[in-house]
C-alpha positions as CSV (number, residue, x, y, z in Angstrom):
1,X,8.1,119.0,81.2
2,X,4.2,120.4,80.9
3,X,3.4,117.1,79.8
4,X,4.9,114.9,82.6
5,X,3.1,117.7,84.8
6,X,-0.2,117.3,83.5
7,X,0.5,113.8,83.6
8,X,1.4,113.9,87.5
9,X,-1.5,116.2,88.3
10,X,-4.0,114.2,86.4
11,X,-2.4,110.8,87.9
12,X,-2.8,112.6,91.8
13,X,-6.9,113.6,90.8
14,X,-7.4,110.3,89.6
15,X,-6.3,108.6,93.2
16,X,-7.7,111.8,95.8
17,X,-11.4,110.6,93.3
18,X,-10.9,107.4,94.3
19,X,-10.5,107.7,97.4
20,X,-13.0,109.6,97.7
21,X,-15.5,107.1,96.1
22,X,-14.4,104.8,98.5
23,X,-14.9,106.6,101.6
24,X,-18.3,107.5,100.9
25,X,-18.5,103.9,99.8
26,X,-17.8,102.3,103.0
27,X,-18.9,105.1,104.9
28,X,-22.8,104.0,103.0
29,X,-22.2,100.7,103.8
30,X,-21.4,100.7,107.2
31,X,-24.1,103.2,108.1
32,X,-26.2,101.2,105.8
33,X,-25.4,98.1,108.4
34,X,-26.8,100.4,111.6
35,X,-30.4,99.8,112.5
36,X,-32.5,102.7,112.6
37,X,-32.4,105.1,115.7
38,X,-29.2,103.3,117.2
39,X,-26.7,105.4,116.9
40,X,-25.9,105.3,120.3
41,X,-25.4,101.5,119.9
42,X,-23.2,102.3,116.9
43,X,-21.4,105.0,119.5
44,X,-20.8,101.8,121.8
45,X,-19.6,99.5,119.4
46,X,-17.3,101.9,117.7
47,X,-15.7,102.0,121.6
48,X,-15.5,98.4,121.9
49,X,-13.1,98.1,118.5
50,X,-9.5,96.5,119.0
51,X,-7.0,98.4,117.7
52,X,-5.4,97.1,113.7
53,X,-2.7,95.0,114.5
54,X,0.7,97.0,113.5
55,X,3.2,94.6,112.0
56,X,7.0,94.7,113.7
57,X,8.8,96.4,110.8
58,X,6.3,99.7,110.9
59,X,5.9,99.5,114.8
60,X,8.8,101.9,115.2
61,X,7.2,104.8,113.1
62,X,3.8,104.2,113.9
63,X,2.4,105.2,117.5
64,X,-0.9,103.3,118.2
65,X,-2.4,106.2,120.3
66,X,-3.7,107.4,117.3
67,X,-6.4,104.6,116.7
68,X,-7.5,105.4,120.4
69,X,-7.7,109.1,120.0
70,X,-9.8,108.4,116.4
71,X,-12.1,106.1,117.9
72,X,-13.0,108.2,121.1
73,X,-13.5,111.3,118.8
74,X,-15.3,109.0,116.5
75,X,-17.8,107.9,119.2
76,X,-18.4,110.8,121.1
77,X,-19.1,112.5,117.9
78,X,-21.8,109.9,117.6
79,X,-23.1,109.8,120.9
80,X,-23.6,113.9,120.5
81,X,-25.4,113.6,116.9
82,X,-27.6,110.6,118.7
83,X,-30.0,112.6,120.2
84,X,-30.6,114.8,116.5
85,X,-30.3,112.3,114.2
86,X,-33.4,109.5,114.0
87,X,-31.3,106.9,111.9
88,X,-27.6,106.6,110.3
89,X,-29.2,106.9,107.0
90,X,-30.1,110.2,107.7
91,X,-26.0,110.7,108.6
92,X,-25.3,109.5,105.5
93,X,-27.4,112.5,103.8
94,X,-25.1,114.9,105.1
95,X,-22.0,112.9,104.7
96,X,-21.9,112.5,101.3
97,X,-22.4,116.0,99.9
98,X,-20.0,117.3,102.4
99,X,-17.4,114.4,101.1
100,X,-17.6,115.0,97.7
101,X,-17.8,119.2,98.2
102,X,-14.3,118.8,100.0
103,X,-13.7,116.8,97.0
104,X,-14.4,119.5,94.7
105,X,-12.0,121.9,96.9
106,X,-9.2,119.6,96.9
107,X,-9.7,118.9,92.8
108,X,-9.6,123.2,92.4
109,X,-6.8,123.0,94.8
110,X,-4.7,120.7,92.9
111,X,-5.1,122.6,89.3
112,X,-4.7,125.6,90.3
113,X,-1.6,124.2,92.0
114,X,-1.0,122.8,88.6
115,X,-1.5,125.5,86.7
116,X,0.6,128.2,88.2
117,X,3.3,125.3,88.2
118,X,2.6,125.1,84.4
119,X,3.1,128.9,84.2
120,X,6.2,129.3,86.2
121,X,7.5,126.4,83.6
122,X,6.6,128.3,81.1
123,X,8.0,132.1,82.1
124,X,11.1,130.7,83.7
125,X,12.4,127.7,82.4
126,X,15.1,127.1,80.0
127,X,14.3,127.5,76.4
128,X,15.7,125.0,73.5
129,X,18.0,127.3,71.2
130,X,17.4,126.9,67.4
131,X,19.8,123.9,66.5
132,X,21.9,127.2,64.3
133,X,22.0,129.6,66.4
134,X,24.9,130.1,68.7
135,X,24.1,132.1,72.2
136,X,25.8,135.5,72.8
């Protein structure tokens, strides 16, 4: 049972490090794309997106208010850090640290998660009795 644990947890830290990568991935290259000192431009085209086509079998669990509230928070966001920041680039300086420290947070999270799982497993679950001994 430990080792199908160990196995989930280290199956779970493999995909929350990939994802990961490729936020800070895409977040680079799309900051990357941005001329410098127009993030107010970037602020205007974030607003000007269409919302992702939901297909009919998800449409009844999924609400499409949510791209609208992401992108309006996303773009008044960067029309507020226009005024500081002279180029996305210099966005991107901050972003990534602060992606991959929340990375790190979320990693300790999960083993320590793990670990007290392990030793719960360990105080309290059942025991194999030797194959001669009979229980009382």
């Amino acid at each position: 049972m430990s080792a199908l644990l160990w196995a989930v947890a280290a199956l779970l830290a493999t995909g929350w490090s990939l994802l990961v990568w490729a936020a800070v991935s895409v977040t680079g290259w799309v900051l990357g794309a941005v001329p410098a000192g127009s993030t107010t431009q970037l602020s205007d085209a974030v607003r000007q997106l269409p919302a992702p086509p939901v297909p009919d079998v998800l449409a009844p669990w999924f609400d499409t208010g949510w791209w609208t509230a992401m992108q309006t928070l996303t773009a008044d966001m960067l029309a507020w850090l226009g005024p500081w920041l002279p180029s996305a680039a210099t966005l991107m300086g901050w972003l990534t640290p602060l992606a991959w420290i929340v990375w790190g947070l979320g990693l300790l999270t999960l083993l320590s998660l793990t670990g007290l799982t392990h030793w719960l497993l360990r105080r309290f679950g059942t025991r194999p009795t030797p194959s001669g001994a009979q229980p009382v």
